[in-house]
C-alpha positions as a printed Julia matrix, in Angstrom:
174×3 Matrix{Float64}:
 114.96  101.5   113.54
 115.66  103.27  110.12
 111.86  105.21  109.27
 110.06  106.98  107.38
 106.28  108.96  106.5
 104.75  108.21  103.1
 101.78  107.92  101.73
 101.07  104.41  100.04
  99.48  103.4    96.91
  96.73  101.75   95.8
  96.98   98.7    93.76
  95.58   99.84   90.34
  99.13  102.49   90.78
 101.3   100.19   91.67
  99.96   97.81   89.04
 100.48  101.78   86.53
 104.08  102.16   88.19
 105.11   98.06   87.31
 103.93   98.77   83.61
 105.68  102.22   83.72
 108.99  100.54   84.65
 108.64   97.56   82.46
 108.71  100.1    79.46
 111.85  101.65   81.05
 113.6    97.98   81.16
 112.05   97.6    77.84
 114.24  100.86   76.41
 117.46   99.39   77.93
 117.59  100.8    81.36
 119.26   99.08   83.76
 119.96   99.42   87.81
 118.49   98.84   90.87
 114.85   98.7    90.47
 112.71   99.16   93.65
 110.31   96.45   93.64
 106.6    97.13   93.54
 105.69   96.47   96.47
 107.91   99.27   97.82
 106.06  102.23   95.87
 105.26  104.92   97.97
 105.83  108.91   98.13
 107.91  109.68  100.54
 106.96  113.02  102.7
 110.09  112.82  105.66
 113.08  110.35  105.99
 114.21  110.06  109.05
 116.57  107.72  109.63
 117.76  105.78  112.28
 115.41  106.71  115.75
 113.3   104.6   117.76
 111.24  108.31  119.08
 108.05  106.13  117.74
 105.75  108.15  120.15
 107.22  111.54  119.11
 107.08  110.52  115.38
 103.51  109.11  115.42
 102.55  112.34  117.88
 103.98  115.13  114.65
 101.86  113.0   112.84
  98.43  113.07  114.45
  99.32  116.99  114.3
 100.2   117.48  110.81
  96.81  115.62  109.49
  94.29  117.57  111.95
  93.3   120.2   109.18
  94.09  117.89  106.06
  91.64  116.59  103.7
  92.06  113.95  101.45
  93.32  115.18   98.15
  93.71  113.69   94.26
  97.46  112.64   93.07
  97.67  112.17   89.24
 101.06  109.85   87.99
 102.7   112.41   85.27
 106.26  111.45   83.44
 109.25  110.16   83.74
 112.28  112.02   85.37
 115.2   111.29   87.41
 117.81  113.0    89.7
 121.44  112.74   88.94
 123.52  113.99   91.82
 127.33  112.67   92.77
 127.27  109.97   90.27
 123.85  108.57   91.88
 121.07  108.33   89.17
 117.27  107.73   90.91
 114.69  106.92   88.2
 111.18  108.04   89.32
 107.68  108.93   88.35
 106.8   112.37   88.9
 103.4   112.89   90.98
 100.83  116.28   90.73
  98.25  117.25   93.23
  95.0   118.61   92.06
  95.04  120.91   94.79
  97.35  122.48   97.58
  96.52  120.14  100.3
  99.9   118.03   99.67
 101.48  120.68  100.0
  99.94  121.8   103.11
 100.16  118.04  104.76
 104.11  118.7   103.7
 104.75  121.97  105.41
 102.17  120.93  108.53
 104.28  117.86  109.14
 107.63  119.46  108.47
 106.63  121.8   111.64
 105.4   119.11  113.72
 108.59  116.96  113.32
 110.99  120.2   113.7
 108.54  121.31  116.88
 109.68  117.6   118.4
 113.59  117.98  117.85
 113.58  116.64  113.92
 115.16  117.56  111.25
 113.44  119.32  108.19
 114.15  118.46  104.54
 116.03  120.28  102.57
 114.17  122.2   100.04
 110.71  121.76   98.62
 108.54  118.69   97.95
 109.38  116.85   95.25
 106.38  114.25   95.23
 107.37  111.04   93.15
 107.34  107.38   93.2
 111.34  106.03   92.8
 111.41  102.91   90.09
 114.77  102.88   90.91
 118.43  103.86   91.82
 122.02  103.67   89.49
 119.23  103.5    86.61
 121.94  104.11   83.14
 120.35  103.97   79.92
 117.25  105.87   80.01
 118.81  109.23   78.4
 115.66  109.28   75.93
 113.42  107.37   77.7
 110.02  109.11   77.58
 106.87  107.43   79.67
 103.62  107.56   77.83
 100.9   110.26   78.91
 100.04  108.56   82.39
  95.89  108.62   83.31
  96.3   106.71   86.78
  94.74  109.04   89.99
  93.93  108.19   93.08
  92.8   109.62   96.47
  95.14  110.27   99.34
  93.79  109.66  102.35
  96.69  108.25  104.77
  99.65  109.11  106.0
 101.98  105.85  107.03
 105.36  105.55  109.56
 107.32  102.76  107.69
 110.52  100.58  109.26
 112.61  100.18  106.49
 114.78   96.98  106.85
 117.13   94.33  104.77
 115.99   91.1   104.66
 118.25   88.68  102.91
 119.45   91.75  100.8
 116.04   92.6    99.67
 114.85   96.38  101.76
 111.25   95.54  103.16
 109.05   98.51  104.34
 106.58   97.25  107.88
 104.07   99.67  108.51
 104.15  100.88  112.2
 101.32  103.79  111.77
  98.61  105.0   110.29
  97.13  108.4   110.37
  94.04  108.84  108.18
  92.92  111.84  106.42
  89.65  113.04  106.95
């Protein structure tokens, strides 16, 4: 099974994220854009593993001390890295508890024979991949927030070409 931990998004932000890449078509991007019911923020990728109770076991752990925290949609950026362009929507936290849920289940997957990330957190929402044509493409001021208060295992799968995400856990915030 090919998984991953994210935490999902409400409807009125995926409804903010649809409008936010309809003015991105709009400008003249083009590529592969992720569709909206595949909006999430992804906290760990990790790939092909079927260690469900492991996985679902780091993250009972990393929520324990967690509270639900705010996530505010901010602009437009992307990542450009060996000819790969990603198109995203950059997310803040109005406090340091994403961070904390990051780090807490970093330690919990590496404690269980995972491996970590490289680097730091990047929170964001991908719109989507070999995006060309949004060089000065610049996403009004974005007001959309909502409360994190889950933490979801996702099987990521192709089905007739298109990817569809199954949740397989849950692990609420409180």
């Amino acid at each position: 099974m090919r998984l991953f931990i994210a935490i999902p998004l409400p409807p009125d932000i995926t409804r903010a994220l649809s409008a936010a890449r309809v003015a991105l078509e709009a400008h003249g991007a083009t590529g592969r854009f992720v569709p909206r019911e595949n909006y999430h923020i992804t906290l760990h990728f990790l790939g092909d593993t079927d260690e469900l109770h492991d996985i679902t076991s780091a993250m009972r752990q990393a929520v324990r001390d967690i509270k639900p925290f705010v996530l505010r949609l901010r602009e437009y950026g992307s990542f450009k890295t060996d000819g790969s362009h990603t198109g995203f929507v950059n997310i803040t936290c109005d406090s340091d508890e994403l961070d904390r849920l990051y780090e807490s289940l970093e330690s919990a997957l590496w404690e269980r024979g995972f491996t970590k990330n490289r680097g730091k957190l990047t929170p964001h929402v991908t719109l989507g991949r070999k995006i060309e044509g949004d060089e000065d493409f610049v996403l009004p001021p974005q007001k959309a927030a909502f409360t994190a208060n889950m933490v979801v295992l996702y099987e990521s799968s192709s089905v007739r070409g298109q990817m569809q995400y199954n949740v397989l856990h849950r692990e609420m915030l409180i």
